[in-house]
N, C-alpha and C positions, 0 to 999 in steps of 0.2 A: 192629091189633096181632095178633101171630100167637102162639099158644099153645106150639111150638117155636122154640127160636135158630136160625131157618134164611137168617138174612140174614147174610153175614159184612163185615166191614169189612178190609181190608186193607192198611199203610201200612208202606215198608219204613222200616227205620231207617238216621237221619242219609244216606239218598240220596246226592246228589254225593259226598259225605266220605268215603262206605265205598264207592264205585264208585272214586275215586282210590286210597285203600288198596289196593283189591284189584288193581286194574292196578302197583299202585307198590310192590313185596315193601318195598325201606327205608323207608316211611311207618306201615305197618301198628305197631298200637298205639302211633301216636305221636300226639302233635294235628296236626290238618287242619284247613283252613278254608276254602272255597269261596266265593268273590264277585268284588267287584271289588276288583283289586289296587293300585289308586291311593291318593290321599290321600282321595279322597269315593268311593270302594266303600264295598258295602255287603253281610255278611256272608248269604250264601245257604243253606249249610250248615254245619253244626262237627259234627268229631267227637265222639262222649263223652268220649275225652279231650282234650278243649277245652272240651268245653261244663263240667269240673269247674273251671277257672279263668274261668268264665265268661262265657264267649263265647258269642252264641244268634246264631239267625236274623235278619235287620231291624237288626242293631247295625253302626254305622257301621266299616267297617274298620279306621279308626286309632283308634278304643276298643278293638278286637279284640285290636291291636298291640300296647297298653299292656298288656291285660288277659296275653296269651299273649305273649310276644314271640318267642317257643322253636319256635311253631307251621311249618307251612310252610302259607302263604300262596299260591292256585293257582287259578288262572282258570277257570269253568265250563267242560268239555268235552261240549256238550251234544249231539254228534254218536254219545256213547259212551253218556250216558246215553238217550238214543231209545232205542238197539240193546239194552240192558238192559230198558229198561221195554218194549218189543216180547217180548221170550220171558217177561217175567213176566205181561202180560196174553195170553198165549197159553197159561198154564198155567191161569189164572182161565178162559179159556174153554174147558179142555175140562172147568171142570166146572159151568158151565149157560149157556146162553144170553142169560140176564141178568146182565150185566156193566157198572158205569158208573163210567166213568175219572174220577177225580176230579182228575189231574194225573198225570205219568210216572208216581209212586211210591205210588199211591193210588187204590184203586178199594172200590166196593161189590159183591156179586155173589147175585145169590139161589140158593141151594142148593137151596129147595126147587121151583124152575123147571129144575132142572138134572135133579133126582131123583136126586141122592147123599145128601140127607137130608131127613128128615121127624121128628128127634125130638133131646131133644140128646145122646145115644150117637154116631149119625152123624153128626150137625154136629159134633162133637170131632173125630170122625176124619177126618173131612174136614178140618179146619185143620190137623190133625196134619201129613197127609199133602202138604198145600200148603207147609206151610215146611219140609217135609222135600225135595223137588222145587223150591224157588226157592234153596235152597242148593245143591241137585247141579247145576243146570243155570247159578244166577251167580256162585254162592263168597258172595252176599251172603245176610241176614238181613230177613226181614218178621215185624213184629210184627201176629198177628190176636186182630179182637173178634166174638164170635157176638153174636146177638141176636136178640129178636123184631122187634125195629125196625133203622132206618136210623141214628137218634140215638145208642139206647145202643150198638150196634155199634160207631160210631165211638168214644164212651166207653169202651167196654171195651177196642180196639182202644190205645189212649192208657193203661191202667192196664196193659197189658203188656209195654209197650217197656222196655229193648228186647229184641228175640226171645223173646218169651213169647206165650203166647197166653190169653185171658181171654175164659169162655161166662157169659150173665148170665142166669139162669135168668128164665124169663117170672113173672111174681108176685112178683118181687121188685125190682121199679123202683124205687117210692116208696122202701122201706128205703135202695136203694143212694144216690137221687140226694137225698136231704133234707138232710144235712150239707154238699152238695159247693157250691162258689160258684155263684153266678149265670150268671157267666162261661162255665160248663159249656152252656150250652144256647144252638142255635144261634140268632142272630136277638141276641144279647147281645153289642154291642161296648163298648168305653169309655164312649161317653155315654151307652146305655143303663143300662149298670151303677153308672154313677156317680147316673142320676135314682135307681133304685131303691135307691139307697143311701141316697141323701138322703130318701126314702121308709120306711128301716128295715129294708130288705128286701139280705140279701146272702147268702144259701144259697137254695137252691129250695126247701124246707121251708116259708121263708117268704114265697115264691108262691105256695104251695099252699095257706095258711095266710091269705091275704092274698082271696085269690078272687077269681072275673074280672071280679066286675062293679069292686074296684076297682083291677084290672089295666087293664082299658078305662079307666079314668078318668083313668089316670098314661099310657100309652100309645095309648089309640085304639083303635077297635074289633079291627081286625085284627092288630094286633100283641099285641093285650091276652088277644085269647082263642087265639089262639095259643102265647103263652107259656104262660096256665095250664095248656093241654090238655099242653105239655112237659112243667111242673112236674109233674104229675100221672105223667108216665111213658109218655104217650099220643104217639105219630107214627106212623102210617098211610102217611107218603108210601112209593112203589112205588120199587123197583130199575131206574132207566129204561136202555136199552140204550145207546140215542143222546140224548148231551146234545149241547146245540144252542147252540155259542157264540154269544154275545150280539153280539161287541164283535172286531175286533183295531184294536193297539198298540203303537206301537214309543217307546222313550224314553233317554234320554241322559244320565248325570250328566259334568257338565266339571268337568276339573282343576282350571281356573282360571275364574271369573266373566266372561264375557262381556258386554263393553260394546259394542264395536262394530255395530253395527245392521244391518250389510249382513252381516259372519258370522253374525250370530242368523237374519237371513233366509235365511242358505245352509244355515245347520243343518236350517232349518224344512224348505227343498226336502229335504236328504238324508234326511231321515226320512218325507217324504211320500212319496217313491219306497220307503225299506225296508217302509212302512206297505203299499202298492198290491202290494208283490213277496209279503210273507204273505194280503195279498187274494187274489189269482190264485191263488197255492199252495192253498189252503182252497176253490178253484172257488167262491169268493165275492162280491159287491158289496154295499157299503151307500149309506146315503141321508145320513147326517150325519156329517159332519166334526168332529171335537173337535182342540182343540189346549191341551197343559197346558204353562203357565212357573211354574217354580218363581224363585223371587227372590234375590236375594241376604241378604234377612234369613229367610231358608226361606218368607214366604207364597205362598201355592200358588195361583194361577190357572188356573180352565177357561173356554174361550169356545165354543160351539159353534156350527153352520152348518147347516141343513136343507134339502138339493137338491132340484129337482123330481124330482129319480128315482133309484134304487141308480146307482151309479155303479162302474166299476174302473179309470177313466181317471186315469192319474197325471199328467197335466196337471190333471184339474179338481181333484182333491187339494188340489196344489199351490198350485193359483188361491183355493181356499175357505180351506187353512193361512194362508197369505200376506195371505187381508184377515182374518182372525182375529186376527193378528197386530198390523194395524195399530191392534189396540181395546185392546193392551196396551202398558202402560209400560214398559221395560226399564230406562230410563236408570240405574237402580243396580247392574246387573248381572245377569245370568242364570246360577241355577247349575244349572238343569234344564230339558230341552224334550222334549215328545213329541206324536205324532201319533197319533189314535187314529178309527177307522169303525166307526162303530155303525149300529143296524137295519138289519140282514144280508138282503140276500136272494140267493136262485140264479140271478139274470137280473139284465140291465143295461137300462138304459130313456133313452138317452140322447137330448140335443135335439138332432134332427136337424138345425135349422139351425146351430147350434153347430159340428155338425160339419163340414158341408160346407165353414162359413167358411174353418173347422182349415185344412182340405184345399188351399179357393182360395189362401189364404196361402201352404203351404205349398208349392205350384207356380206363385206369384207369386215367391215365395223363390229357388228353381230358377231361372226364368229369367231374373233379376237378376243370378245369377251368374255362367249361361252369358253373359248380354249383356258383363258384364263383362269375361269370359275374353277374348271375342272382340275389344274395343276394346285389350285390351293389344296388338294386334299383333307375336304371335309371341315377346314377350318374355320370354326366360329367367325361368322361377318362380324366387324365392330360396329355396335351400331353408335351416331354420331349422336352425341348433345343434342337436343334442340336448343337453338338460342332464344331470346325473352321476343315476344312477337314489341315490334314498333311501336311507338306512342300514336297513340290514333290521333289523326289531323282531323279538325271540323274546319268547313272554312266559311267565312261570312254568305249569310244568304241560305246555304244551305237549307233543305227539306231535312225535318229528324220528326221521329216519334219516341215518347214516353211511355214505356207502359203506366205510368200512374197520369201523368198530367197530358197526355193526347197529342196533337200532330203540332209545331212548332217550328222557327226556324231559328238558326245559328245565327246570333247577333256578334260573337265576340266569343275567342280563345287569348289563350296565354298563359303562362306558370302554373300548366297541367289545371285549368279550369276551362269549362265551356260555358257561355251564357246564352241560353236560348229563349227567344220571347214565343211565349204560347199563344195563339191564332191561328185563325184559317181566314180566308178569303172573304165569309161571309159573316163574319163573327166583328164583335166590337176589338177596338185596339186590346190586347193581350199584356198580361204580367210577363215579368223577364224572372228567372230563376238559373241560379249557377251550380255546376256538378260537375266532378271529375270526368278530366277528358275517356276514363275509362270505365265509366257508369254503364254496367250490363245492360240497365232498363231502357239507355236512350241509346236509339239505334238510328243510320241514314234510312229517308221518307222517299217515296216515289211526290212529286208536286202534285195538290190540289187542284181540282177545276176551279178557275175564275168565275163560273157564276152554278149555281146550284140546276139541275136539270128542272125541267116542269114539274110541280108535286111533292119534289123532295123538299120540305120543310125544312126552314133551319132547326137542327136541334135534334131533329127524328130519328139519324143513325150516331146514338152515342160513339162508334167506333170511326166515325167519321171526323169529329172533334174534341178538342180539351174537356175533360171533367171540372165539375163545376168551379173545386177549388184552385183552381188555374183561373178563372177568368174575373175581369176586376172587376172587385166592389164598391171601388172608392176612388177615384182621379189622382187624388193627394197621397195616396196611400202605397199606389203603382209607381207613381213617379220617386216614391221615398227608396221603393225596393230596387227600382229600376239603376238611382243611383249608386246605390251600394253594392247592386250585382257589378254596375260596368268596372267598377274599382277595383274589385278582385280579377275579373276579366282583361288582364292587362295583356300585353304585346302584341298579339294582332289583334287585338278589339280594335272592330270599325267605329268609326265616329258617327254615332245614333242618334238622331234631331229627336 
């Protein structure tokens, strides 16, 4: 514990939600909701104004829908928010060396490693000055918590959202956190909160109250004295720079429950390839395979697998997914599947016989083919049909560009119609116009920067935003067309305030 709040916690508010606002001028103070857009999404972000009709995080979408129906409803853009949480922790590092990401929108940082503070006069002004600088540089809002520790940091951190900031003076832990739930302290999920309820025990007062030897005896040694050392007000743990992912994971909710046995298996391969593509990405290999089905009455299944060595091979993935698989029942349906590689290491350690087999096969394969080319005797290949390419998907939220009317996003499809409202980030709210999901001129967009660079004018790179006759003239006049584009725009049109 440190005798100044020189740990700061910092978590920006509602993330995805207020990253769409701010790219989307007609969204701004209205409800947003970020997830998946289907009938089994599940709700990622809400704005505040959603989250007052009660929309949260984890809540399944179509409760969302009931709860908000008004909201507009808008697929993660997760290539926007990277590009955001990269200038926000670029600004946490220039002020100390110890920085540890806790997720895009949430890091810890120690100030007093950095040497902008050593007392809490300058630890204030240091967080001052950080949400002063992640608003000029993203147009968005972070709420921060000072602390002597890691814990109350984040605590304080949560008493100030949103955009405020809260310093917990050191000696006054025990005062703050004795009233506050259980729940507050980390290492406390549901079913711990629930024994120690059944225990008597549901403020941290009365952990503290309660003491560890009989904290040990409800929990177990390490979890027992751990807790009390929280109750207490006590966390020591350091600001690490580099956290060291455990685990990646790729996972899937389906529209419809899967019965068939050979798509639950093709599912399983496509995820064991998207699981091996973030392996590589990450310059990583691990050694155990996991594979989760969720069911059709929601019980949730894990099976796992433990290779003789890290692996990054997306065949052996597949090969470990695939007999996972066959230890699980499906036959009622699957409404969830995912692929996951644990114990990570930075080298791959593969069986060399293994391999080589790979290899014989596979120029055993080769020359099966050529042998067979050659017995056709000259005989004309047929060549195959092509079939009609797929109805192209827009899906809510979406970046597109026009060539006539400029950069826009996807407000709404349905009955081979897209509805896109034209704007950028720095532009007034935007007209909505509808056009065949298969219009050559409007093509997927890479996302706009949230705020324009130094110097660049609004308005200065035409190729940057909509041409004129895209952008509204009239309030009354938007809102007429806006109606009548969403009506044509029917089946997945999101619900647009």
């Amino acid at each position: 514990m440190r005798s100044a709040p020189t740990i700061l916690h910092l978590d920006m508010d509602a993330f995805y939600a207020a990253a769409e606002q701010a790219a989307k001028p007609s969204l701004r103070g209205k409800p947003v909701v970020v997830g998946g857009i289907g009938t089994r999404g599940v709700v990622a972000t809400a704005s505040y104004e959603a989250r007052r009709f009660g929309v949260h995080s984890a809540m399944p979408v179509a409760q969302a829908r009931r709860l908000c129906p008004n909201a507009a409803y808008l697929m993660p853009r997760f290539a926007l928010y990277r590009s955001v949480s990269e200038q926000v922790m670029e600004l946490l590092g220039r002020l100390s060396p110890l920085v540890e990401p806790l997720s895009l929108d949430e890091a810890f940082v120690d100030l007093e490693a950095g040497g902008v503070a050593d007392d809490s006069v300058s630890a204030r002004r240091a967080g001052e000055l950080l949400r002063v600088d992640i608003r000029a540089v993203t147009g968005l809002t972070g709420s921060v918590g000072l602390a002597g520790s890691k814990m109350l940091a984040k605590i304080a951190s949560e008493q100030a959202k949103p955009d405020g900031l809260v310093l917990i003076e050191p000696g006054t832990e025990r005062e703050l956190l004795g009233p506050m739930p259980v729940r507050i302290l980390p290492g406390v999920g549901p079913a711990t909160g629930e024994h120690l309820r059944r225990a008597g025990m549901t403020t941290v007062a009365d952990l503290a109250e309660a003491g560890e030897d009989e904290l040990v005896r409800l929990l177990g040694k390490a979890h027992g004295v751990s807790l009390y050392q929280m109750a207490l007000g006590h966390d020591d743990r350091p600001v690490v720079a580099e956290r060291d992912a455990k685990s990646v994971s790729v996972e899937d909710t389906f529209e419809v429950d899967l019965h068939d046995r050979v798509r639950v298996r093709n599912e399983v391969v496509r995820l064991s390839d998207r699981c091996v593509q973030r392996l590589r990405a990450a310059g990583r290999s691990g050694r155990t395979v996991v594979l989760k089905v969720r069911r059709y009455d929601f019980s949730t299944l894990t099976r796992s697998e433990t290779l003789r060595g890290p692996t990054d091979d997306p065949a052996v993935v597949r090969e470990a997914a695939g007999r996972l698989l066959e230890s699980v029942d499906t036959t009622g349906g699957v409404r969830l599947l995912g692929v996951g590689v644990t114990g990570l290491a930075d080298f791959t350690q593969e069986d060399l016989f293994a391999q080589v087999a790979s290899e014989l096969a596979e120029a055993a394969e080769e020359a099966e083919d050529s042998e067979a080319g050659g017995a056709a005797g000259g005989v004309e290949p047929v060549t195959p049909v092509p079939e009609p390419p797929p109805e192209r998907r827009w899906l809510a939220g979406q970046d597109v560009r026009h060539a006539e009317y400029g950069a826009g996003w996807v407000q709404g499809s349905g009955v081979g119609r897209v509805t896109v409202r034209f704007e950028e980030p720095t532009s007034p709210p935007g007209r909505v116009r509808t056009f065949k999901v298969d219009d050559p001129d409007l093509v997927p967009s890479d996302p706009l920067p949230l705020v324009r660079a130094a110097g660049d004018q609004a308005g200065s790179s035409p190729a940057s935003r909509p041409k004129s006759r895209s952008e509204v003239a009239d309030s009354e006049e938007a809102a007429s067309e806006e109606a009548a584009s969403e009506e044509a725009a029917s089946g997945e049109a999101i619900s647009s305030p």
